[in-house]
TORLUMLUM-831317 format. One record per residue (C-alpha): residue in one letter; x, y, z. Coordinates in steps of 0.2 Angstrom, whole numbers, padded with zeros to 4 digits, always signed. Layout:
AXYZ...
//
This chain:
X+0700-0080+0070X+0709-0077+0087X+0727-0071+0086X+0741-0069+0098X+0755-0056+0099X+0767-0053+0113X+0772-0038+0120X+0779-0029+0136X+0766-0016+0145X+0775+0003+0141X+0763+0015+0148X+0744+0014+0156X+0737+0027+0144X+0719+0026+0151X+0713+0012+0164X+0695+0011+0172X+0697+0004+0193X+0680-0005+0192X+0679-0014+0174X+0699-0014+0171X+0696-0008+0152X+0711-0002+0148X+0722+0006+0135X+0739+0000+0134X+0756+0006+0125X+0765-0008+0122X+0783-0013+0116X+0787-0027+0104X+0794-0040+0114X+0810-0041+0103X+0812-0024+0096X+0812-0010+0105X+0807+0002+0096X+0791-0004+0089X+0777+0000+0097X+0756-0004+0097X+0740+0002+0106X+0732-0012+0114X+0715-0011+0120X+0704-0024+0132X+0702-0030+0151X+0717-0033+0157X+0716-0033+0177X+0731-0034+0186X+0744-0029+0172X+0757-0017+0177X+0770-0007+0167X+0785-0018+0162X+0774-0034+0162X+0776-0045+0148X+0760-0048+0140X+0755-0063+0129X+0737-0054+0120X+0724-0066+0113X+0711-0056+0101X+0710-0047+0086X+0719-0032+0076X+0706-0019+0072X+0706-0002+0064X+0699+0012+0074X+0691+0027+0067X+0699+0038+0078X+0716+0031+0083X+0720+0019+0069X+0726+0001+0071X+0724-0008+0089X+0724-0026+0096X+0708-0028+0104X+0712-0041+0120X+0701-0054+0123X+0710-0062+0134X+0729-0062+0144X+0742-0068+0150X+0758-0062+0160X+0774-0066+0165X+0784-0052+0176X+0799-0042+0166X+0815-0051+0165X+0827-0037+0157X+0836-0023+0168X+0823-0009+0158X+0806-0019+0162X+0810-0022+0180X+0815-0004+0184X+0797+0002+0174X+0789-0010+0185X+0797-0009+0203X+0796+0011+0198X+0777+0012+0194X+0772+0013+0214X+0765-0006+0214X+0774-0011+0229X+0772-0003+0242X+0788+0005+0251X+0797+0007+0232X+0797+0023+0221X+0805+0028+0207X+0823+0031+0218X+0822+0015+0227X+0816+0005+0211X+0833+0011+0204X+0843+0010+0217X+0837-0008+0220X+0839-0012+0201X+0857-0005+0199X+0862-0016+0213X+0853-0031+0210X+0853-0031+0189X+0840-0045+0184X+0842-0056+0199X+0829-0042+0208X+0814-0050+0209X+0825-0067+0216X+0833-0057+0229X+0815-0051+0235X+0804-0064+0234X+0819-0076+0243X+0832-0066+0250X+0822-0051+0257X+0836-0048+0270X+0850-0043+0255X+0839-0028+0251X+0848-0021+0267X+0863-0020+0256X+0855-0007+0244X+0860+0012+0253X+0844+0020+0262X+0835+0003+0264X+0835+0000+0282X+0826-0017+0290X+0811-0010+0293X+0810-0005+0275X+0814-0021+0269X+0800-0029+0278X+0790-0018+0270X+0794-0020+0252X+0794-0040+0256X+0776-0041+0263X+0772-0027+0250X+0777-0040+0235X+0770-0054+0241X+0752-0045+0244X+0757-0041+0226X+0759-0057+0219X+0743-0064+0228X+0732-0051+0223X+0740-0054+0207X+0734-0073+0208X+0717-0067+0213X+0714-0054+0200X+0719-0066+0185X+0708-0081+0192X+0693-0068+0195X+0695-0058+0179X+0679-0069+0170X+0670-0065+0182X+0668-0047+0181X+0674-0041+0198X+0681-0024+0202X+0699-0020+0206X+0693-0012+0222X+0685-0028+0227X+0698-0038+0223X+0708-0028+0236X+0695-0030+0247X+0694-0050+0244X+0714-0050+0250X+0713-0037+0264X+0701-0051+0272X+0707-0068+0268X+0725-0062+0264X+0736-0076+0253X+0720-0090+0256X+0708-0080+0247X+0711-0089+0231X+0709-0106+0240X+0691-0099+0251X+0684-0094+0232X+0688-0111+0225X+0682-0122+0241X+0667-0110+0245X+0661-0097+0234X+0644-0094+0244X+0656-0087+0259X+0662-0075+0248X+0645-0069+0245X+0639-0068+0263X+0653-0062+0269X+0660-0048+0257X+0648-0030+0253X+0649-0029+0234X+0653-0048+0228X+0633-0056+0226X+0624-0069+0225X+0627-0070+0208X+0645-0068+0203X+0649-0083+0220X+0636-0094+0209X+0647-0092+0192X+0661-0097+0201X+0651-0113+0210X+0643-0118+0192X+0660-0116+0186X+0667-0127+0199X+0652-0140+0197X+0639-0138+0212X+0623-0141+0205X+0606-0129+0204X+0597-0138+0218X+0613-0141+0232X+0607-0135+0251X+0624-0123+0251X+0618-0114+0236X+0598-0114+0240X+0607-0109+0258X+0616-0094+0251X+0601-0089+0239X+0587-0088+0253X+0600-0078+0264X+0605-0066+0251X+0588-0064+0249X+0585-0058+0265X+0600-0047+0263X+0594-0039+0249X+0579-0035+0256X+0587-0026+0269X+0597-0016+0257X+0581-0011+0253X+0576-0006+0269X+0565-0021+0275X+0566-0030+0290X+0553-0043+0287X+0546-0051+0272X+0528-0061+0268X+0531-0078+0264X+0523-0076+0246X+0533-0063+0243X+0549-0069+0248X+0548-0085+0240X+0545-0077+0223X+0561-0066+0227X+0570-0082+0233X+0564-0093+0216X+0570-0075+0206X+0585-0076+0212X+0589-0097+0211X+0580-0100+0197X+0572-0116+0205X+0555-0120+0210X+0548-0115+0225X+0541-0130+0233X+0562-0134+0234X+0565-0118+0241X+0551-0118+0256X+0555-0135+0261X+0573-0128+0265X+0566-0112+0271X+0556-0124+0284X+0572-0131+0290X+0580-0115+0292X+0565-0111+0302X+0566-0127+0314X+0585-0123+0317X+0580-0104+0321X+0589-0095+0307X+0574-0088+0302X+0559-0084+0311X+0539-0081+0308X+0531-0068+0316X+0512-0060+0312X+0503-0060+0295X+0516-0075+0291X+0531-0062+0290X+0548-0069+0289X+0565-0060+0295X+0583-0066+0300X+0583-0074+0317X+0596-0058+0319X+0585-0045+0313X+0572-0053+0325X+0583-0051+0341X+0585-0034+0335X+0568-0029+0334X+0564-0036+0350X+0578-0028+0359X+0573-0011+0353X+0555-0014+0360X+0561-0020+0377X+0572-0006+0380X+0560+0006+0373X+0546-0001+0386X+0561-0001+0399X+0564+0017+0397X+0544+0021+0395X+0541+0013+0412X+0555+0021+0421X+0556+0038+0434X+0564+0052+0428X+0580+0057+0438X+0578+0077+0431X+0579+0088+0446X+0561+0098+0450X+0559+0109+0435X+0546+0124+0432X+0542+0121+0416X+0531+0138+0413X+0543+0147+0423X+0558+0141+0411X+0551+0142+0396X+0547+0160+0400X+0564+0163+0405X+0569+0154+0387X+0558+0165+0378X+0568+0181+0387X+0584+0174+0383X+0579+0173+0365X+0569+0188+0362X+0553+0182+0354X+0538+0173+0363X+0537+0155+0357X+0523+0147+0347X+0511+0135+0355X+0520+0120+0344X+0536+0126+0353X+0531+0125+0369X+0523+0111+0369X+0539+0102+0361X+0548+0108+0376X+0536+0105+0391X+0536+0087+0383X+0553+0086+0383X+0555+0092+0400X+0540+0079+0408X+0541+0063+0398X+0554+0052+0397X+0552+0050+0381X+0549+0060+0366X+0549+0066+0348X+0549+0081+0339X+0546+0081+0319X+0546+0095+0305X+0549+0105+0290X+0564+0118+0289X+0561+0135+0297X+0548+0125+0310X+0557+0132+0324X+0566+0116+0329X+0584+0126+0330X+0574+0137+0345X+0568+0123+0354X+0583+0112+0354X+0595+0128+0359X+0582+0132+0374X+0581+0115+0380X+0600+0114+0382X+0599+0133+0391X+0586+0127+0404X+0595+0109+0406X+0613+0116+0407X+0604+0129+0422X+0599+0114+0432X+0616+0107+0428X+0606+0090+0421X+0620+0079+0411X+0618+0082+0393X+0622+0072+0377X+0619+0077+0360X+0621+0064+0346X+0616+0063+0329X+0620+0048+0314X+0632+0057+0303X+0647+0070+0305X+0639+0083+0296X+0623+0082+0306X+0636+0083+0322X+0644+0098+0316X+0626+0107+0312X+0619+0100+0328X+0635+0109+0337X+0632+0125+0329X+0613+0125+0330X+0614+0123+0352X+0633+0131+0354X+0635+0112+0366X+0647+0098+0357X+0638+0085+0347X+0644+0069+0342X+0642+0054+0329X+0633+0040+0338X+0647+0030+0334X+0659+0042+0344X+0645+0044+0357X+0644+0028+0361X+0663+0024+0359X+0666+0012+0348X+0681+0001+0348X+0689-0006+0334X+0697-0021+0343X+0683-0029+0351X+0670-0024+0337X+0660-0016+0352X+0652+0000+0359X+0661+0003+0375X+0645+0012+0381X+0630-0002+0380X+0617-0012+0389X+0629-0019+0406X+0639+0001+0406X+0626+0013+0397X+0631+0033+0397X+0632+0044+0411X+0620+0053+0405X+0601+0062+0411X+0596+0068+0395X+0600+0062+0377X+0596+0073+0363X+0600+0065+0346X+0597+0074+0330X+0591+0068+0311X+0584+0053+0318X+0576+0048+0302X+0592+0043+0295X+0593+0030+0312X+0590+0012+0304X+0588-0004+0316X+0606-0010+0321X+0611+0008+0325X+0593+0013+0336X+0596-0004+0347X+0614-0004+0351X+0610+0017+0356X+0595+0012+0366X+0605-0002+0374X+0615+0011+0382X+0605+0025+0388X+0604+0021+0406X+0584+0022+0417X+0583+0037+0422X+0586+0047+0407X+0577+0056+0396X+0578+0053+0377X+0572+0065+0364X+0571+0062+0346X+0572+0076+0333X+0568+0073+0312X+0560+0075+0299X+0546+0062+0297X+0545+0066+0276X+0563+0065+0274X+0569+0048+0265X+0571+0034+0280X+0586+0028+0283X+0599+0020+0271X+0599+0005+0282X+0586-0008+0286X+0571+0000+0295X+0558+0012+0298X+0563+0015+0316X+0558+0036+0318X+0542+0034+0309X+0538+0015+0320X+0543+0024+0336X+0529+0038+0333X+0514+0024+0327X+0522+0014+0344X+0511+0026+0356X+0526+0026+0367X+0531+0044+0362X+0527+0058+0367X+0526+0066+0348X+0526+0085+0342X+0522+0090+0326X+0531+0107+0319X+0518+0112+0304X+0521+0134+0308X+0535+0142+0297X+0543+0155+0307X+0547+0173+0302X+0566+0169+0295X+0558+0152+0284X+0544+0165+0276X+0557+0175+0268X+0567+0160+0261X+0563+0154+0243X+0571+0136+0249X+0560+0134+0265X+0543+0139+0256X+0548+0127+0241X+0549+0111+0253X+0532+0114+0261X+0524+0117+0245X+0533+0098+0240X+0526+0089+0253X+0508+0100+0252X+0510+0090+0234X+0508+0107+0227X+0515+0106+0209X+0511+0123+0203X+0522+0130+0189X+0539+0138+0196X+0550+0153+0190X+0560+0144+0175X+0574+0151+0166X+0581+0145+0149X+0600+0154+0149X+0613+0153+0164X+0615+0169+0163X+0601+0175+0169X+0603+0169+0187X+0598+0183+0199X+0610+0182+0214X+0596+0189+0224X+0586+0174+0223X+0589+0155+0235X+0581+0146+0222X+0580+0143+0201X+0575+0130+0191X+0585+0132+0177X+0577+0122+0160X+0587+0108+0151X+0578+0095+0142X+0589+0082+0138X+0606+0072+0148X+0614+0080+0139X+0610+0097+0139X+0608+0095+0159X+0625+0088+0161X+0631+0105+0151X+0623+0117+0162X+0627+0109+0179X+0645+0108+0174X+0647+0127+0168X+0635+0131+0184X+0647+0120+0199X+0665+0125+0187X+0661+0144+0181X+0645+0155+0186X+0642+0151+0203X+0660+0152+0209X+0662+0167+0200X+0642+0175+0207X+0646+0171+0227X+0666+0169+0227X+0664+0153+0231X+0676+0137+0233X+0666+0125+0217X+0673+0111+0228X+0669+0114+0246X+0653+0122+0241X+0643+0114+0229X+0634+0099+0229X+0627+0090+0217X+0615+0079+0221X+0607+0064+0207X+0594+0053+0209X+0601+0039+0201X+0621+0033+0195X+0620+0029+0179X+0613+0037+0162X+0622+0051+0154X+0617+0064+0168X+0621+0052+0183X+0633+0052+0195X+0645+0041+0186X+0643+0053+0170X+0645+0070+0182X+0659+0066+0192X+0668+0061+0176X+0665+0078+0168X+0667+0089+0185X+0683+0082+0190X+0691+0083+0174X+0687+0102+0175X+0689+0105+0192X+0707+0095+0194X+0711+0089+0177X+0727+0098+0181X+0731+0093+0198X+0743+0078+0201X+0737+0061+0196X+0740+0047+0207X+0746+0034+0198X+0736+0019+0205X+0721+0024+0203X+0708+0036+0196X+0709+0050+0210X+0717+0063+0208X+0726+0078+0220X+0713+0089+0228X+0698+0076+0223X+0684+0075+0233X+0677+0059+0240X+0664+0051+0249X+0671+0036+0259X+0656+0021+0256X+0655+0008+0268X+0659+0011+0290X+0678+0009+0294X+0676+0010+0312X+0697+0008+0314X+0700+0024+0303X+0684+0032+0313X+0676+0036+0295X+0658+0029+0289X+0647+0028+0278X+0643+0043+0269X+0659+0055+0276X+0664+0068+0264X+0682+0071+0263X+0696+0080+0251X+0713+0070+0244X+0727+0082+0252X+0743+0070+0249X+0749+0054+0243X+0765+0045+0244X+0772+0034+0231X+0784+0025+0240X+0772+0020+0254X+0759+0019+0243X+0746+0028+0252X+0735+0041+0250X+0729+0056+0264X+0711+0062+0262X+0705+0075+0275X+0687+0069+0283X+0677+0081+0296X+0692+0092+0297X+0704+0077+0302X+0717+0068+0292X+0716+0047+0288X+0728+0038+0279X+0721+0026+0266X+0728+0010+0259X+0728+0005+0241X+0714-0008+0250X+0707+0004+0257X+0701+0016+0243X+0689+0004+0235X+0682+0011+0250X+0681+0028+0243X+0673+0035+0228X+0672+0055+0218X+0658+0065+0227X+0657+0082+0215X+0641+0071+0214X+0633+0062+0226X+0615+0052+0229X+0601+0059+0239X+0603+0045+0250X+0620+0051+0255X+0617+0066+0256X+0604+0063+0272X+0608+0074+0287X+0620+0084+0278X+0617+0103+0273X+0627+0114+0257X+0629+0129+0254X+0623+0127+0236X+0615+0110+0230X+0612+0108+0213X+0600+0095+0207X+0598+0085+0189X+0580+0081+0187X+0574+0070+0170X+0558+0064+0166X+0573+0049+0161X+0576+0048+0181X+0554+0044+0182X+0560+0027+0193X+0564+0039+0205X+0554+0055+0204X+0546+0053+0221X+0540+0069+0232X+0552+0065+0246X+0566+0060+0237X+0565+0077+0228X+0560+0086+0245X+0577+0078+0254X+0586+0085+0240X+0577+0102+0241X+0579+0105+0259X+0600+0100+0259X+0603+0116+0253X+0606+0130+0264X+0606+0145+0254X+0604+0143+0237X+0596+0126+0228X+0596+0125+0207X+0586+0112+0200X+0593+0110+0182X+0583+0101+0172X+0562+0094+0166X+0547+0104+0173X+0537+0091+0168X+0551+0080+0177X+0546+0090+0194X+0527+0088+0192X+0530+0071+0190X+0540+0069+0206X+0529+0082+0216X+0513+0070+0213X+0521+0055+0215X+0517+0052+0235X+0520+0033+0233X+0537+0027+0238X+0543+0010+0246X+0534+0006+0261X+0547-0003+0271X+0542-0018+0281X+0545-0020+0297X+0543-0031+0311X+0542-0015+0324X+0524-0013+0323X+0521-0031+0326X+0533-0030+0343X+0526-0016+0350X+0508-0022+0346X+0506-0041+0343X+0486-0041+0345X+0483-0056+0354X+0495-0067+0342X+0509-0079+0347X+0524-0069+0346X+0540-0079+0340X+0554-0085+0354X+0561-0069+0363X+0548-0057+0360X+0540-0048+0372X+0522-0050+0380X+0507-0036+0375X+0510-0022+0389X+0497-0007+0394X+0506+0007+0392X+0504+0020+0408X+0496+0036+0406X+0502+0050+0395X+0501+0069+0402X+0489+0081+0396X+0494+0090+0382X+0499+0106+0385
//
């Protein structure tokens, strides 16, 4: 049977951000001296709460007697002791441990009074000007609704970080949106679904079969599936998802699927596909401005192309191959244009000539690619500043917009935009939007790289589209023949599975050698060796920073060699001793991936970055990204996440100087060859692969991966069928050049 005992939080002794397990120190509420362990979810309890603690006493093996907490209560401290623990704890913003006692000696028990009704008086304590004072009053009262929020949510199983995230958006009303309409929650906010807005609404009464929830289910549906990639969806298949996911019969859900179709929220296009009515303008948009730009003259100045690429070759020292110069004279003639290969396939030479001979003929260059990292390489690789396409383009905070677009596109004659498989949909459209006529645009990627994390298939459409003028790099060039790591991705995608170099004791790594496979059977035994490999020996072998460095890179997050699982173990050995910052589970020195675009900070999905600095009576915390600083909010790092590990996903158009990769027959959902192959080719100069041969065989063979659908092939070629409202007629495309 349940009991209660009653007690004020002492000290957090360990607290997990995302499922609030905590353990507590706590101190008898009428004797100070008695203490107990108290264990459980307890979102939103701070140190010098009073806590009334519903569950059961138990006996641990380990640590003796505990309460385990089933369920909480709180009431804020109301003696001198437990006010100053809780103002001094770095809860509200713009108080420290100095301010909370100079605030406390001056006020006594009346503290919390004084704030939360006579802000104005906290001008009387020495040091706390008016501005301050503001900020410690907004700061308590954000407290106190978050507070609200995370008590009514804590059922419901949803993360602190969330939870921040739930009042950075609706502010003191978030409360109040959840209860009068959960399902806006869901369509609204990345991370709170379908289901956890439907425990709220069942708990609230709406029944199974109401139009808001069949609403919310069929449009989560759709945004799942672009989570997945897919822009489009066969009926059949879709309904099946959609009766999954609502737990309702089918024929219920069609007949609203056919009134969201009448009012144009959803629309059919060939073979009975379904997509979003905005995925749709999407698609269509990216086809007109395609054929726009296909039709269009070329505003290049009279160019030689033999004569240039001769002079390129000079200038470079080596004759090109015939794969080269045909990439370049492509370039050079058609407006449009692609160029797709392995490493060491000679893209590096062709991009850095094609910059020489345009900058000669002082032709307006721009260089572009999705990510930061790919920027940076892309800058290196031609010696000519890239940028993100979000910088690129100019995105601006306030009006949500690209200043550069369809009505005042780039002054630009020739766009050059690198890693283009990791360009989804959204991002393809708004950058073709922009680029003006006249201009040239050439594509660069990798074709067997993983597509991009958002919806879409837009490289691999845009070659199948017949509008592109496409080159494909299959010769590895003398530097690639002599590197371990190049020879290794070719043989992937070959599907050539033949037994590798394996070695059983880290200590047997030859430092001459850019790649090992290094054996380890078990999670276990893998998450040992990658931890001595990223914290000792490879630090130690090539004096190198174990932070900056290495990169590991999981397929999947959970499981005992996950990301979840190595992040926990490499950041306790690599800064269990740096400072901890006390609201939250990062620690000086960390190193973060953020997880979601922040176009206001100027950080996105994806960007690596390093915790320099935090401030407790500010409550913020400084992170370097790309070599720049950003200050983040205590909202703002639900945002953020440890990156000792990181997915292969993320990892797209980046590069390391070591990767180090867990691979488990465990992981077999994921062993696909270009998932392994993305992973391979991230690293720069040395890749270890840490785990199963039979795992990499496995992975090797396995050619099958998720094909994405997408509605781009039916857009660029609609044979003869009716295409939905806005798309565009079937066009004869005009006549491509020669190959060279």
């Amino acid at each position: 049977m349940a009991e209660s005992v009653k007690g004020i939080l002492e000290r957090i002794i360990f607290r997990n951000e995302e499922t609030f397990f905590s353990i507590m120190e706590m101190r008898e509420e009428n004797d100070e001296q008695q203490t107990f362990t108290a264990c459980g979810k307890v979102p939103g309890a701070n140190c010098g709460e009073t806590l009334l603690l519903t569950g059961n006493w138990i006996q641990h093996p380990k640590f003796g007697r505990q309460f385990n907490v089933e369920s909480f209560s709180s009431t804020l401290p109301t003696d001198v002791h437990g006010i100053r623990r809780y103002l001094g704890s770095g809860l509200i913003h713009g108080i420290g441990k100095v301010y909370a006692d100079k605030i406390v000696n001056h006020f006594g028990i009346d503290t919390f009074d004084i704030i939360s009704t006579e802000s104005a008086r906290l001008r009387e304590v020495p040091g706390i000007g008016a501005e301050r004072a503001r900020t410690i009053k907004a700061a308590w009262d954000e407290q106190y609704a978050l507070r609200d929020i995370l008590i009514f949510l804590q059922s419901y199983n949803i993360s602190n970080a969330l939870c921040l995230r739930l009042y950075k958006i609706y502010g003191q009303e978030a409360k109040q949106i959840l209860q009068s309409d959960p399902y806006r929650v869901a369509r609204e906010i990345d991370g709170i679904g379908f289901k956890t807005a439907d425990r709220i609404a069942q708990n609230m009464g709406i029944p199974s079969n109401h139009i808001a929830r069949i609403d919310a289910g069929i449009l989560f549906t759709f945004s799942n599936l672009e989570l997945s990639g897919h822009t489009a969806c066969t009926r059949k298949e879709f309904l099946a998802l959609a009766q999954q996911l609502l737990e309702i019969g089918q024929e219920t859900i069609a007949n609203r699927l056919e009134t969201l179709i009448q009012f144009q929220k959803i629309n059919v296009i060939a073979d009975d596909l379904l997509q979003t009515s905005l995925i749709s303008s999407l698609e269509t948009t990216l086809v007109k401005q395609v054929h726009r730009l296909h039709l269009a003259q070329s505003a290049l100045p009279p160019i030689r192309c033999d004569n240039a690429i001769v002079w390129a070759q000079k200038r470079e020292g080596f004759t090109f191959a015939d794969e080269q110069i045909a990439a370049l004279r492509y370039a050079l003639t058609e407006k449009l244009s692609i160029i797709t290969g392995g490493p060491g396939t000679g893209k590096t030479t062709i991009l850095r000539s094609l910059v020489v001979i345009l900058s000669a003929k002082n032709v307006k260059i721009g260089l572009a690619a999705p990510t930061g990292r790919a920027a940076q390489k892309l800058t290196e690789t031609v010696g000519t500043e890239a940028k993100t396409i979000h910088r690129f383009l100019q995105f601006t905070p306030k009006t949500g917009q690209f200043f550069f677009n369809q009505e005042n596109q780039l002054p630009l004659d020739f766009i050059i935009v690198d890693e283009a498989s990791m360009i989804d949909t959204r991002l393809a459209t708004s950058l073709l939007n922009a680029i003006p006529d006249h201009a040239h645009l050439l594509f660069v990627g990798d074709i067997d790289q993983l597509p991009s994390v958002g919806a879409g298939n837009v490289l691999a459409d845009f070659i199948a589209s017949q509008r592109f003028s496409v080159t494909y790099l299959k010769q590895i060039f003398r530097q690639g023949q002599h590197s371990e790591i190049v020879q290794l991705a070719h043989h992937i995608i070959a599907g050539n599975a033949e037994v590798i170099p394996e070695i059983t004791d880290l200590d047997h790594i030859s430092p001459e050698h850019d790649f090992h496979f290094i054996t380890a059977y078990s999670p276990e035994e893998c998450t040992q060796k990658i931890e001595r490999l990223c914290t000792a020996l490879l630090p130690k072998l090539y004096k190198i920073d174990p932070v900056n460095d290495i990169q590991v890179l999981a397929p999947i997050h959970r499981g005992n060699a996950g990301i979840a699982v190595l992040n926990e173990k490499l950041q306790h050995t690599l800064s269990g001793s740096a400072k901890q910052i006390p609201w939250c589970h990062f620690r000086l020195g960390d190193k973060v991936i953020q997880l979601r675009n922040d176009y206001e900070k100027n950080i996105f999905n994806g960007d690596l970055g390093i915790i320099y600095h935090f401030d407790p009576n500010e409550g913020t915390v400084f992170v370097k990204f790309n070599s720049e600083s950003v200050q983040l909010s205590r909202s703002d790092l639900g945002d953020i996440t440890l990156a000792y590990a990181i997915s292969i996903h993320k990892s797209q158009g980046s590069e390391f100087p070591i990767v180090v990769i867990p691979l488990l027959t465990q992981f077999y959902v994921m062993l696909q060859r270009n998932l392994l192959y993305t992973a391979i080719t991230r690293g720069r100069n040395k890749v270890f692969i840490v785990g199963d041969p039979e795992a990499y065989n496995l992975a090797v063979n396995n050619k099958k991966s998720v094909t994405r659908t997408t509605g781009l092939p039916y857009y660029f070629f609609p044979k003869g069928l009716r295409p939905p409202r806005g798309a565009l007629p079937p066009w004869t495309p005009r006549k491509e050049s020669e190959t060279p």
